[in-house]
C-alpha positions as CSV (number, residue, x, y, z in Angstrom):
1,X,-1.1,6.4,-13.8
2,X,-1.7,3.3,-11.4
3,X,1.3,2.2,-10.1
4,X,1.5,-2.0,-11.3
5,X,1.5,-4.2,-8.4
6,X,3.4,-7.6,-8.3
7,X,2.5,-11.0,-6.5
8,X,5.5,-10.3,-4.3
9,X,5.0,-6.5,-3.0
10,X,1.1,-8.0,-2.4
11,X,2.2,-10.6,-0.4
12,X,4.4,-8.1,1.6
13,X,1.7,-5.8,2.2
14,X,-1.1,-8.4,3.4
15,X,1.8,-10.1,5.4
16,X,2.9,-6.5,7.0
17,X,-1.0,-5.0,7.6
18,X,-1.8,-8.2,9.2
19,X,1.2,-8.3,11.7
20,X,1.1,-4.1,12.4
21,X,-1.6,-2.3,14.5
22,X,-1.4,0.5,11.8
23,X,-2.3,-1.0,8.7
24,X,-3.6,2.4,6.8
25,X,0.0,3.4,7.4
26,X,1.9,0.6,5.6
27,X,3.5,2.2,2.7
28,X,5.4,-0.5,0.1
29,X,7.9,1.2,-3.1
30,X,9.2,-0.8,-5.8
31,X,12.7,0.1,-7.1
32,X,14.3,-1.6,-9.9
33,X,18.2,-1.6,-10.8
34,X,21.0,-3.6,-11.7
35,X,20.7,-5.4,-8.6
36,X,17.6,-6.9,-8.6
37,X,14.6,-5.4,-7.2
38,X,14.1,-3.5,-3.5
39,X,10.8,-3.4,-1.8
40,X,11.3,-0.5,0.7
41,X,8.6,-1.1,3.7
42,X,7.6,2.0,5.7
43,X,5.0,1.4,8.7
44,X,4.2,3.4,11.8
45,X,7.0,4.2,14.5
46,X,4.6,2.2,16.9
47,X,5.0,-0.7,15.1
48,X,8.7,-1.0,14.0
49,X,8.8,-3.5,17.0
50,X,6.0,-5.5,15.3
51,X,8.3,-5.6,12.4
52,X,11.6,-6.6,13.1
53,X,10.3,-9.2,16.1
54,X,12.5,-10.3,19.1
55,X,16.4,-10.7,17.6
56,X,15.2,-9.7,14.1
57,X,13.7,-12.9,13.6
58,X,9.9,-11.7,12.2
59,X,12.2,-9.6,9.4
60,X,14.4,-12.1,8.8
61,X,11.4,-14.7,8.0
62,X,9.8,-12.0,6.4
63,X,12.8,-11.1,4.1
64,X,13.3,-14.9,3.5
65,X,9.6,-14.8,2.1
66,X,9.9,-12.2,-0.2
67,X,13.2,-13.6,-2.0
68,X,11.2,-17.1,-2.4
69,X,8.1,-15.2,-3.9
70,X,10.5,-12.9,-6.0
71,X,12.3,-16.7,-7.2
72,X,8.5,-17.3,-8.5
73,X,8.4,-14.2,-10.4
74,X,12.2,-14.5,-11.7
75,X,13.3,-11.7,-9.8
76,X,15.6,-11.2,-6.9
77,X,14.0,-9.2,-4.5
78,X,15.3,-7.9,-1.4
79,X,13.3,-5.9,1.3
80,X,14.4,-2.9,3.2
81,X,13.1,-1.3,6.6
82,X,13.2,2.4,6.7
83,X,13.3,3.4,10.0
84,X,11.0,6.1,10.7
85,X,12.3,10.1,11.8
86,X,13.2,10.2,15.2
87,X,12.9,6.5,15.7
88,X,15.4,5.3,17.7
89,X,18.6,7.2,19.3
90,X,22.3,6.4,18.0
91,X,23.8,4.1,21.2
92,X,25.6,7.2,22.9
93,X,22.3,9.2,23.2
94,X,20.7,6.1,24.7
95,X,20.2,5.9,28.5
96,X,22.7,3.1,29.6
97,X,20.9,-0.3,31.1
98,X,21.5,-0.8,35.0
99,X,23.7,-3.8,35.2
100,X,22.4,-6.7,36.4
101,X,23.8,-7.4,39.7
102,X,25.9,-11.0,40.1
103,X,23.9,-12.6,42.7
104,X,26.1,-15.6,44.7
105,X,24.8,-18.0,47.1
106,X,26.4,-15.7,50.2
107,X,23.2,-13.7,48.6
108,X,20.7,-16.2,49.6
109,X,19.3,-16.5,52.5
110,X,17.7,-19.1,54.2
């Protein structure tokens, strides 16, 4: 049996496979509970970055899209990210950033 498709979770796909350079791996499911309903978007390690955009803001607008297109269908829709296995490490196991030095004017020369 096909799995039915809404306007919604096709917008999210043609949105997503046009942003990623893996579209053949972009992998939408629909769940449905009390809630509302959760689109759970899966896509290629490589392209997480793609995905969630500088600060989160390509998810955000993404996410803001999918509750407007879920108003159109009378349904509350929210939109999840799964991170892919082995994405990133938890902060401890990350190498720590070199601190950016304080540079003063005694710094400068002339």
């Amino acid at each position: 049996m096909a799995e039915e498709k809404y306007e919604y979770q096709e917008l999210l796909e043609y949105l997503v496979k046009g942003l990623v350079d893996h579209p053949e791996d972009v992998k939408v499911e629909r769940k449905v509970d009390e809630m509302g309903v959760l689109l759970i978007l899966k896509v290629h390690p490589e392209d997480m970055g793609q995905i969630i955009g500088r600060q989160g803001s390509t998810a955000r607008s993404i996410r803001t899209l999918m509750r407007i297109a879920g108003l159109k269908a009378h349904a509350r829709v929210n939109l999840k990210i799964e991170e892919p296995e082995g994405g990133r490490q938890p902060r401890e196991q990350r190498e720590p950033r070199e601190e950016k030095k304080e540079s003063s004017l005694e710094d400068l020369t002339i």
